[in-house]
C-alpha positions as CSV (number, residue, x, y, z in Angstrom):
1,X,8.4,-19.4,-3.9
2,X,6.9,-17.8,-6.9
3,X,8.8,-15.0,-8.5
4,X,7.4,-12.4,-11.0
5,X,9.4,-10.7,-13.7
6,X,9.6,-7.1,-14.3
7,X,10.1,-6.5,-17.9
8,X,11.0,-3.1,-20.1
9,X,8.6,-1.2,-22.0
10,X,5.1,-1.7,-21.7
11,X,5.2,-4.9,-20.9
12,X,4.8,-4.3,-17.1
13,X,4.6,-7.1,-14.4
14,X,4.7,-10.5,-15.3
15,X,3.5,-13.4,-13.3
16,X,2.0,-16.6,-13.8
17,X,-1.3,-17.4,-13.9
18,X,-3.4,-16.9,-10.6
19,X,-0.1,-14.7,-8.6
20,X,-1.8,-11.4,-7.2
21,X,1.1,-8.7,-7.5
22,X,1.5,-5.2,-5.1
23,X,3.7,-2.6,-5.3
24,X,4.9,-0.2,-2.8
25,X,6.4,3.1,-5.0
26,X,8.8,3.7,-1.2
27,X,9.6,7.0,-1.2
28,X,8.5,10.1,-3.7
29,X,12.2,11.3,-4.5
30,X,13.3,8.5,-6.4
31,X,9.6,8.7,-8.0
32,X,10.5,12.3,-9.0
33,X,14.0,11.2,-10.7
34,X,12.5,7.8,-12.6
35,X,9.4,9.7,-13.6
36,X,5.6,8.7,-13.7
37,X,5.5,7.3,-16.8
38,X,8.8,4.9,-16.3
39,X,7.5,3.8,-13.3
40,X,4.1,3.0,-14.9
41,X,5.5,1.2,-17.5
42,X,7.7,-0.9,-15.1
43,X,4.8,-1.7,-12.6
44,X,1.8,-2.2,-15.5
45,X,-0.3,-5.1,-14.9
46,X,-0.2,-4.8,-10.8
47,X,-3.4,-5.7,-9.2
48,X,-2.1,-3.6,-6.0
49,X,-0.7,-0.1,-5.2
50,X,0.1,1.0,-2.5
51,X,1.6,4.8,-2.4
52,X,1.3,7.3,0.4
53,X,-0.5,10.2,-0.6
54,X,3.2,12.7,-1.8
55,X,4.2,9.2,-4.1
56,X,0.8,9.6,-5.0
57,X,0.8,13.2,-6.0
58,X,4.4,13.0,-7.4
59,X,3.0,10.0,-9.6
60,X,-0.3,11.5,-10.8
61,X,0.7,15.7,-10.7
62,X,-2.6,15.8,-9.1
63,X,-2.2,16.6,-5.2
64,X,-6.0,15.5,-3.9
65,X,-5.4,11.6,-2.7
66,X,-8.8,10.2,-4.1
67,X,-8.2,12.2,-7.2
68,X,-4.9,10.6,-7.5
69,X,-6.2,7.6,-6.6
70,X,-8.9,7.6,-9.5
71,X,-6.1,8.8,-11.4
72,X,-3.5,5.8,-11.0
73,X,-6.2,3.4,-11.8
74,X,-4.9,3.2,-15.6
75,X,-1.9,1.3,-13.6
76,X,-3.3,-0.7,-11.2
77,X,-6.7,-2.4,-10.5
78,X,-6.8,-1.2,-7.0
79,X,-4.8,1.7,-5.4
80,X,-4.8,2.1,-1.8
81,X,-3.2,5.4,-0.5
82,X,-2.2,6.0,2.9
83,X,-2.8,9.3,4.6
84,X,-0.5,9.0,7.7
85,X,-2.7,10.9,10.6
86,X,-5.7,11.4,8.2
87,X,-6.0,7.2,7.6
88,X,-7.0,5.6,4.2
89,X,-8.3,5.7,0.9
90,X,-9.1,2.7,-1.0
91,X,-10.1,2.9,-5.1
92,X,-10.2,0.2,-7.4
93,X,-11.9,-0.4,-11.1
94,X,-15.4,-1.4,-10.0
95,X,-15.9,2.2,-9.0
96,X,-15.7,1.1,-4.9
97,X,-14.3,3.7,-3.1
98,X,-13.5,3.7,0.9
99,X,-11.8,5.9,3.5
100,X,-10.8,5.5,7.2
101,X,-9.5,7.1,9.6
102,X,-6.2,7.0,11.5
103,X,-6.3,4.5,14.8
104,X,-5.0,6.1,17.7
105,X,-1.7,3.9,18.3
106,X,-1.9,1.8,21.8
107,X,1.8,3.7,22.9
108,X,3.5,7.1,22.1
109,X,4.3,7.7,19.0
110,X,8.3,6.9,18.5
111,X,9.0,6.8,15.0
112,X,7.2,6.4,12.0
113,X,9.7,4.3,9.8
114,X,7.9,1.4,8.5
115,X,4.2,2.1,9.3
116,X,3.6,1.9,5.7
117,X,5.0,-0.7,5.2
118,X,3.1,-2.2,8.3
119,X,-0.3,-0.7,6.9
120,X,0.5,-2.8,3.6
121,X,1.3,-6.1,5.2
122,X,-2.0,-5.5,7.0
123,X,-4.1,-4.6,4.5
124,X,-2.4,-8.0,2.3
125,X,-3.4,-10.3,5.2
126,X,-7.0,-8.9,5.9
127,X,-7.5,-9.4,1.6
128,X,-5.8,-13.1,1.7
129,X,-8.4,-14.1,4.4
130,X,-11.0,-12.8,2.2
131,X,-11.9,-9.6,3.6
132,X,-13.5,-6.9,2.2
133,X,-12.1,-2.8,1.6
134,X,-13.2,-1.0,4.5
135,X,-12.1,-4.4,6.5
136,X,-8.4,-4.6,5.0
137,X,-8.0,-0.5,5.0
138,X,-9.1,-1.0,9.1
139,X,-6.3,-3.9,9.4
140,X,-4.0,-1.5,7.6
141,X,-4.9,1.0,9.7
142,X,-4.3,-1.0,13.1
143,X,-0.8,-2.4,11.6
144,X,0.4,0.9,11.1
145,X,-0.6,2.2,14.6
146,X,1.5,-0.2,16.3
147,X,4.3,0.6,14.2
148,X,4.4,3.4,15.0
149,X,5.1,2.5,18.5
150,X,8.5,0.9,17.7
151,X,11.9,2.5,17.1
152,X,12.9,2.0,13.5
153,X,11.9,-0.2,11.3
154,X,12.6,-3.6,13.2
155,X,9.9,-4.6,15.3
156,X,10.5,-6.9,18.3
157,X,10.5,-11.1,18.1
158,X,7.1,-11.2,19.0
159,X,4.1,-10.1,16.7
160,X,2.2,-6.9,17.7
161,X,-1.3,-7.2,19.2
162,X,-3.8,-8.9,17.4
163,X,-1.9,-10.5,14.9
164,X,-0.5,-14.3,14.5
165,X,2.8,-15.9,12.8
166,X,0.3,-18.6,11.8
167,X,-0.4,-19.5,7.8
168,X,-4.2,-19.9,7.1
């Protein structure tokens, strides 16, 4: 396993050559206490981020997502914010922008813990296999629906629909 090093300052994220990093901000409280610009300094140099769109907000000061998104572009090279029942955004540094929408989840809706969580796993597996945007913000999507349909944030043994425990 490869590990990265987060460093003080403005030194950000360090990994070694050819490690892709993403970061997940997890809640907008703690944002709000450590502050935008700590937390930009910690996380400078990540390829990925990954906030929903009130870490987004609390991040930025700026409450439209794709404005925030454009916004936290200075931090990341591509910033993918997650909407819950409005889907997607995608922006990144070549100017690309995307959006879906939600995917209706194949059971009632029990509890949302982990669905974005779930969206970022999907969206990270869809990218690894060399998918495009609009591809890995629709595996996103998917992965969050079915999370949706589990208690908590502890899925059962077996994968959800659609996806495999295999490498490659």
């Amino acid at each position: 396993m490869t590990t990265c090093q987060i460093r003080p300052a403005s030194h950000g994220c360090t990994c070694p050559a050819g490690v892709r990093t993403s970061v997940d901000p997890a809640s907008a409280a703690p944002l709000r206490d450590l502050g935008a610009d700590r937390f930009a300094e910690l996380i400078g140099g990540v390829q990925l981020l990954l906030p929903n769109a009130d870490e987004a907000a609390v991040l930025t000061g700026v409450a439209d997502p794709a404005a925030a998104a454009g916004s936290l572009l200075s931090i990341a090279e591509t910033v993918v914010v997650t909407l819950g029942d409005l889907g997607a955004l995608h922006a990144d540094r070549s100017g690309a922008s995307h959006r879906v929408p939600s995917v209706q989840p194949p059971g009632p809706v029990l509890d949302s813990t982990g669905a974005g969580d779930a969206f970022a796993a999907g969206w990270i597996a869809a990218h690894l296999r060399g998918d495009g945007a609009p591809q890995c913000l629709a595996a996103g999507a998917r992965a969050g629906a079915v999370a949706v349909t589990l208690p908590g944030g502890r899925p059962p043994d077996a994968p959800p629909v659609g996806f495999s425990r295999s490498a490659g």
